[in-house]
Each structure stands twice: as structure tokens, then as C-alpha cells.
OpenMM code with the backbone's topology and positions (N, CA, C; nanometers):
from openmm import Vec3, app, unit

residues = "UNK UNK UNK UNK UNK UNK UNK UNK UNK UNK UNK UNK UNK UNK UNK UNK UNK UNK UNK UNK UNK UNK UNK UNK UNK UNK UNK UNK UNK UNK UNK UNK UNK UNK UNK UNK UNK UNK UNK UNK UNK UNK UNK UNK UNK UNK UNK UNK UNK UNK UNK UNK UNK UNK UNK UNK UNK UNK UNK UNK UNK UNK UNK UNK UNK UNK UNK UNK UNK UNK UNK UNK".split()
positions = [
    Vec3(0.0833, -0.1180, 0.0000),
    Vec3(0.0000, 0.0000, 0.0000),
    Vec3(0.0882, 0.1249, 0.0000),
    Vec3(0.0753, 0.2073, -0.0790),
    Vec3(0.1119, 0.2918, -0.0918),
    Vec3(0.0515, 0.4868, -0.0471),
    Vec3(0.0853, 0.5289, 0.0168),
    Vec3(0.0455, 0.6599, 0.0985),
    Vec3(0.1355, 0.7066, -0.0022),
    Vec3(0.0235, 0.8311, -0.0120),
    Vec3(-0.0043, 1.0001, -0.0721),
    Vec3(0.0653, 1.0684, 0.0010),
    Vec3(0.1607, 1.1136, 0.0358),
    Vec3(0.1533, 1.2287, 0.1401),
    Vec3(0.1185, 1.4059, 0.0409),
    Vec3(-0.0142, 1.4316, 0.1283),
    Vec3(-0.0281, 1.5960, 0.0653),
    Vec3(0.0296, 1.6985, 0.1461),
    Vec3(0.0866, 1.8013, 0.0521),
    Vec3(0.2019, 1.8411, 0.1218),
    Vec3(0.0985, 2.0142, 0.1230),
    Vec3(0.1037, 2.0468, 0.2467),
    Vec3(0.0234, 2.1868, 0.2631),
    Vec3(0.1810, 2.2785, 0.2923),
    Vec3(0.0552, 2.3752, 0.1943),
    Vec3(0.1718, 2.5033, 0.2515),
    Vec3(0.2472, 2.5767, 0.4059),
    Vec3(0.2914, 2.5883, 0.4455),
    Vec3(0.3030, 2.6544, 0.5723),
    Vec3(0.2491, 2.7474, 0.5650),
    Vec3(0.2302, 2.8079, 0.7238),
    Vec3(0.2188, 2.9781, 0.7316),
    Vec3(0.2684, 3.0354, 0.6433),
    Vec3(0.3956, 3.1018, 0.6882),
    Vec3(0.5138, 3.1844, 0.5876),
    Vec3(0.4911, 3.1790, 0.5179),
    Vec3(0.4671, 3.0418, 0.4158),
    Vec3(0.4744, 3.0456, 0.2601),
    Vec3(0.3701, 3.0567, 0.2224),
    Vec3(0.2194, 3.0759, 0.2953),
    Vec3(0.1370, 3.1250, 0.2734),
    Vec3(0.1253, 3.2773, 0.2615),
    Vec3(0.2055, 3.3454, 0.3728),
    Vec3(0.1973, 3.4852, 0.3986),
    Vec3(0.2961, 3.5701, 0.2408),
    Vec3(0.3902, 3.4758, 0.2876),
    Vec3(0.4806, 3.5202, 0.1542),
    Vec3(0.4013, 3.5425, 0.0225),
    Vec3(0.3108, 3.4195, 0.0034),
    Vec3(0.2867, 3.3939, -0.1533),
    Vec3(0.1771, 3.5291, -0.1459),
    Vec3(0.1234, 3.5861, -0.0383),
    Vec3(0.0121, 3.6536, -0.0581),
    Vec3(0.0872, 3.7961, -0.0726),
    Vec3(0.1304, 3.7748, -0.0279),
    Vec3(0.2771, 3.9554, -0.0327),
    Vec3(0.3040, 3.9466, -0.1608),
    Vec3(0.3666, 3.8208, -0.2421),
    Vec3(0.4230, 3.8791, -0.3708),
    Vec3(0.2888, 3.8128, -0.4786),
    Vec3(0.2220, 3.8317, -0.4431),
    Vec3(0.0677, 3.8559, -0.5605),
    Vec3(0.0359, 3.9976, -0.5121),
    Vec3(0.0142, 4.0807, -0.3848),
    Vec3(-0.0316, 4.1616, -0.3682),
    Vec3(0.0819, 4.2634, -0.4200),
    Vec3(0.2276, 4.2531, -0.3756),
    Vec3(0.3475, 4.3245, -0.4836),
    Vec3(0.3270, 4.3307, -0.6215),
    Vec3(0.2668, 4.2381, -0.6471),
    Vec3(0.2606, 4.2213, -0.8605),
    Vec3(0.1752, 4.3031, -0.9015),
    Vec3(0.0072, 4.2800, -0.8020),
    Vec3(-0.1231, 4.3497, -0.8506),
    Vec3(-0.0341, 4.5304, -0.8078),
    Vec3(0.0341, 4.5712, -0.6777),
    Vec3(0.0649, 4.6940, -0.7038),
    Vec3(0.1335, 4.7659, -0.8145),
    Vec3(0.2582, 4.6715, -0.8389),
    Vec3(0.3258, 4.7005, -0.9628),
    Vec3(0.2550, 4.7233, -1.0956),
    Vec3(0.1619, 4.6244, -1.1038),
    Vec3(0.0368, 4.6278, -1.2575),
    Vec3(-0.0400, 4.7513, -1.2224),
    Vec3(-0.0756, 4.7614, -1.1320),
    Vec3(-0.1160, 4.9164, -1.0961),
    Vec3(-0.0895, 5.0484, -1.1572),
    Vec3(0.0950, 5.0130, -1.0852),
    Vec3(0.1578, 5.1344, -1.1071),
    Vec3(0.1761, 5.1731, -1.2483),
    Vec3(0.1771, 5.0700, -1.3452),
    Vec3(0.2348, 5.0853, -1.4790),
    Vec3(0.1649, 5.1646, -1.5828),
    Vec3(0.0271, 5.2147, -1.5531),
    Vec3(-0.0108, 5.2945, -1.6396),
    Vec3(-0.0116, 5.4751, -1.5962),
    Vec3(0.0402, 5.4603, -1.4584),
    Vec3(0.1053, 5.6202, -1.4055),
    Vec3(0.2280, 5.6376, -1.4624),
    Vec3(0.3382, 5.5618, -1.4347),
    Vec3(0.4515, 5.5905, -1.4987),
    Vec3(0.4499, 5.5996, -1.6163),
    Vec3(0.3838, 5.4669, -1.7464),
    Vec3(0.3560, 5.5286, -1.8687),
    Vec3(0.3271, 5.6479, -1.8777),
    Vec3(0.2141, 5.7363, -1.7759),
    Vec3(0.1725, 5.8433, -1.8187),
    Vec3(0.2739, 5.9707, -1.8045),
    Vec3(0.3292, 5.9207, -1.6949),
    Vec3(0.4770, 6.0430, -1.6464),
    Vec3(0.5448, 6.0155, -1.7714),
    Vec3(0.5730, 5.9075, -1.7838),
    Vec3(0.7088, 5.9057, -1.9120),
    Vec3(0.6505, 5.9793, -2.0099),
    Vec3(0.5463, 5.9648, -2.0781),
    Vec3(0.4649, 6.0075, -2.1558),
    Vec3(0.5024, 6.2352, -2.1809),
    Vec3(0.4602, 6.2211, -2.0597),
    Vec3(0.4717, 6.3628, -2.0095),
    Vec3(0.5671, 6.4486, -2.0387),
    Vec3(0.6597, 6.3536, -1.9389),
    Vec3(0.8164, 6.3780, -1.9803),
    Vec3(0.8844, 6.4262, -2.1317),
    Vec3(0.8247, 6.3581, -2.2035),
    Vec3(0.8856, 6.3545, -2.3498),
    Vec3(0.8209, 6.4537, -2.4019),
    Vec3(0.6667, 6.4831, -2.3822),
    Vec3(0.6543, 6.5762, -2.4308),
    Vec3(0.6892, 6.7372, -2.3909),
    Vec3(0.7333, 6.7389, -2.2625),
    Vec3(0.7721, 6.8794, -2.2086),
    Vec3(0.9290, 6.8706, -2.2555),
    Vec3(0.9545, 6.7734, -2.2409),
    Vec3(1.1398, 6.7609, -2.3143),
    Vec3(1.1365, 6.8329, -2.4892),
    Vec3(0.9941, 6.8217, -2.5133),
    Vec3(0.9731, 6.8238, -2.7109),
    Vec3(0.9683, 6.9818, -2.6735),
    Vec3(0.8620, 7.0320, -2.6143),
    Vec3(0.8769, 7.1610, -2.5890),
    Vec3(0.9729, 7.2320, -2.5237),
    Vec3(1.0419, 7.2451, -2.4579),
    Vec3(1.1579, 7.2903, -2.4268),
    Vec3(1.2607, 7.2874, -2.5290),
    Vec3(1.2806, 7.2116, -2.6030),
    Vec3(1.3832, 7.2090, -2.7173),
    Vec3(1.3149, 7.2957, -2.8281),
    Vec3(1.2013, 7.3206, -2.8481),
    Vec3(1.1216, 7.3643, -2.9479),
    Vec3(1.0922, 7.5760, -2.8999),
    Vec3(1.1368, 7.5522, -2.7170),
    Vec3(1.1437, 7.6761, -2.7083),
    Vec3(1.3001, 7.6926, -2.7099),
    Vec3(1.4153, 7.6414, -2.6953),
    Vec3(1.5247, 7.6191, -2.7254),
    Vec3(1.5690, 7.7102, -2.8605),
    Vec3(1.5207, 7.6015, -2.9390),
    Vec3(1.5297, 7.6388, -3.0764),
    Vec3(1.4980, 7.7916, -3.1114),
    Vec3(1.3594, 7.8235, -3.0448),
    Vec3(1.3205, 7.9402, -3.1400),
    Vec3(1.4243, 8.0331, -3.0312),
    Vec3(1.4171, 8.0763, -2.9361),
    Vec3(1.5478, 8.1727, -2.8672),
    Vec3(1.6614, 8.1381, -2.9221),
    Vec3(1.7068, 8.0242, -3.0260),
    Vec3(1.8631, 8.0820, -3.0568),
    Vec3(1.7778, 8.1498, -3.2083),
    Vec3(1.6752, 8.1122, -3.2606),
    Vec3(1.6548, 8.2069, -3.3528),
    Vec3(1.6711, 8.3386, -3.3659),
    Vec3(1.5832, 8.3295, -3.2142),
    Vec3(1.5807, 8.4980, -3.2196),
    Vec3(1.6841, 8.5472, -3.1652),
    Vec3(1.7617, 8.4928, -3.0684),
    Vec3(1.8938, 8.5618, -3.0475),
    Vec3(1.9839, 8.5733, -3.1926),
    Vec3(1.9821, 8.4825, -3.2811),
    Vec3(2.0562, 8.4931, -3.4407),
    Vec3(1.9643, 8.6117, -3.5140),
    Vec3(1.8735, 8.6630, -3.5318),
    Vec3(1.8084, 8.7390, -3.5864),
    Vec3(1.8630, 8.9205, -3.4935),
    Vec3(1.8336, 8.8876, -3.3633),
    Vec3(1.8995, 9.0261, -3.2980),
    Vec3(2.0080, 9.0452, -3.3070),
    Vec3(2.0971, 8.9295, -3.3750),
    Vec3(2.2597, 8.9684, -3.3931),
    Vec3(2.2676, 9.0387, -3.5455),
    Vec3(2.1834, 8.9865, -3.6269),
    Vec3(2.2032, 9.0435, -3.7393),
    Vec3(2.1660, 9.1854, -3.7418),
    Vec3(2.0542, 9.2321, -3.6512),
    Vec3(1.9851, 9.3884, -3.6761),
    Vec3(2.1030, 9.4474, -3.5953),
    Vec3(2.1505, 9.4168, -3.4465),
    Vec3(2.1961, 9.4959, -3.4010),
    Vec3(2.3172, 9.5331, -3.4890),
    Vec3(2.3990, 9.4206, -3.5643),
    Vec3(2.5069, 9.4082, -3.6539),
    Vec3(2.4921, 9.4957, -3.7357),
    Vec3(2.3457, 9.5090, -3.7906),
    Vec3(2.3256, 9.5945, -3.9119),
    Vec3(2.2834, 9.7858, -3.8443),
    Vec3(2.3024, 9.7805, -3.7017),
    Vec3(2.2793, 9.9291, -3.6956),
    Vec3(2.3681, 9.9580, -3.5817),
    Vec3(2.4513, 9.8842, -3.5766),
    Vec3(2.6139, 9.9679, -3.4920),
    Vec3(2.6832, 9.9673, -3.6718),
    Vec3(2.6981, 9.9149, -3.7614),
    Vec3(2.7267, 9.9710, -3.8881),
    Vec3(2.6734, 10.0811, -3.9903),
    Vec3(2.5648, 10.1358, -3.9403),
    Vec3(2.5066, 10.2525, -3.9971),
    Vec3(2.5519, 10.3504, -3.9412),
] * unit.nanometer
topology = app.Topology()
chain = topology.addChain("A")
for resn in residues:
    res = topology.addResidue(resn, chain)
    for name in ("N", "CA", "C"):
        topology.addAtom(name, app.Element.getBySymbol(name[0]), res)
């Protein structure tokens, strides 16, 4: 005759297993805030370079007038 032995979880590894399901569901949570920060991010990074850009314009444009009227 042959015995089954069923093997139950312990405490701990009960408590444990419930900590890292409840760690996972937070993490799955978190992932559509940070998408949204990253998200964010890139676009204030797009604008800033885009206000970047136009101030060296216009600083290149005030070099040419002032250029052109300390020569007059």
C-alpha cells in the first residue's frame, strides 16, 4: 500500500505567496502612471527644445539687426 503524502503550505509560505501577488497586482497598478509620467516627460522635453530652438533664432536674428545698426 502505498500513501499520498499531501504536502500543505506553511504559514510563511502562505503569507509570503500573498505579499508577492499583492506586490505584482501593485506594480500592474503602477504601470499605467509611470507610462503616463514618461509620456509627459517627453513631451515637455519636445517643448523645451522647441522653445530652445526658437530663442537661438531669435537671439541669431537680434545679432544680425543689431550688426546691421552699430554699422550705420
Amino acid at each position: 500500500m502505498r500513501l499520498i503524502r499531501r504536502t500543505k503550505a506553511s504559514p510563511e509560505a502562505e503569507t509570503a505567496m500573498r505579499a508577492a501577488e499583492k506586490s505584482l497586482q501593485d506594480a500592474q497598478a503602477h504601470g499605467p502612471v509611470a507610462e503616463a509620467k514618461l509620456t509627459e516627460s517627453r513631451r515637455v522635453r519636445e517643448q523645451i527644445r522647441a522653445h530652445n530652438r526658437a530663442n537661438s533664432y531669435s537671439d541669431w536674428i537680434e545679432g544680425i539687426v543689431l550688426g546691421r545698426l552699430s554699422d550705420g
